[in-house]
N, C-alpha and C positions, 0 to 999 in steps of 0.2 A: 601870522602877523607878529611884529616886534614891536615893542615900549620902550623907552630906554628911560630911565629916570637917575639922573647923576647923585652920588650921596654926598652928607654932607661933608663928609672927611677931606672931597677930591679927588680920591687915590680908586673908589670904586665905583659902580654902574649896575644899576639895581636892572637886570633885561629880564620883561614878561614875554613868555614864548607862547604863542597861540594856533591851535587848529581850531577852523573853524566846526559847528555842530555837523553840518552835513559830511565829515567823516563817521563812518561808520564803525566801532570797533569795540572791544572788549576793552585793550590796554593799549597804549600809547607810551612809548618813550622817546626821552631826549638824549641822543647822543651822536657825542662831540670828544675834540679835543683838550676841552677842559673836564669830562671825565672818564678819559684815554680809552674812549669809544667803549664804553662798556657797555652796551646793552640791556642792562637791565637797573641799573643806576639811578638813573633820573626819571621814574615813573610820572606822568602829567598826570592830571585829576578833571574831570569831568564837571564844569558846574550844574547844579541844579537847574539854577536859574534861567540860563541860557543854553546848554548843550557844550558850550568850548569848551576844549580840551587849553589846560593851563600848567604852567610851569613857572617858577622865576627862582633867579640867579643870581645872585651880587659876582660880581666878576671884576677883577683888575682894569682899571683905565687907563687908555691907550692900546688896547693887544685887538687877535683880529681872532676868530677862532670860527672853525669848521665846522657842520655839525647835519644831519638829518634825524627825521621821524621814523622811528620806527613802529608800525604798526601790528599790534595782534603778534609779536615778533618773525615777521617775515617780510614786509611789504616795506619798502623805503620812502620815502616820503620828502620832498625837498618844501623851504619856506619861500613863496615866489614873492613873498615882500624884504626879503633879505638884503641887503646892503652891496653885495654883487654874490658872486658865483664862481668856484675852484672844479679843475678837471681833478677824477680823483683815478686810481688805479684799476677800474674797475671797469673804464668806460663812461662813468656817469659823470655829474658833477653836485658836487657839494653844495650848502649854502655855508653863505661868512655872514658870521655877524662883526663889525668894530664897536670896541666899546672905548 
């Protein structure tokens, strides 16, 4: 799941990135275009509370960017509440988030 919350500036977009708790895993990452698909970058965090898997991004407003889950670092993962969806090189497809 995606949040999008606009700041006050204008210029940014505060995006919470969410797995829900019924994934299973050790570690979880986000990666994307905006940090040139690194893999091991953007670690999510596990709430206590509820189980999700959370992340958030202040991000440029107006841009469109690519990105999947990467789970336990092996297992791909797309967001299916995403904003639409990109074919990528692999065969698969991508999630976009616009901010």
């Amino acid at each position: 799941m995606i949040t999008k919350e606009p700041q006050p500036d204008g210029k940014h977009v505060r995006v919470i990135f969410e797995l829900p708790s019924s994934i299973w895993a050790e570690r979880v990452n986000l990666v994307g275009d905006f940090n040139d698909w690194d893999t091991t970058a953007d670690e999510m965090r596990q709430s206590r509370a509820d189980g999700a898997w959370r992340i958030t991004l202040t991000l440029p407003t107006g841009c469109e960017y690519q990105f999947r889950y990467l789970v336990n670092g092996r297992d791909w993962h797309n967001d299916w509440h995403a904003d639409r969806y990109a074919s990528n090189r692999y065969g698969t497809d991508n999630s976009v988030v616009k901010t």
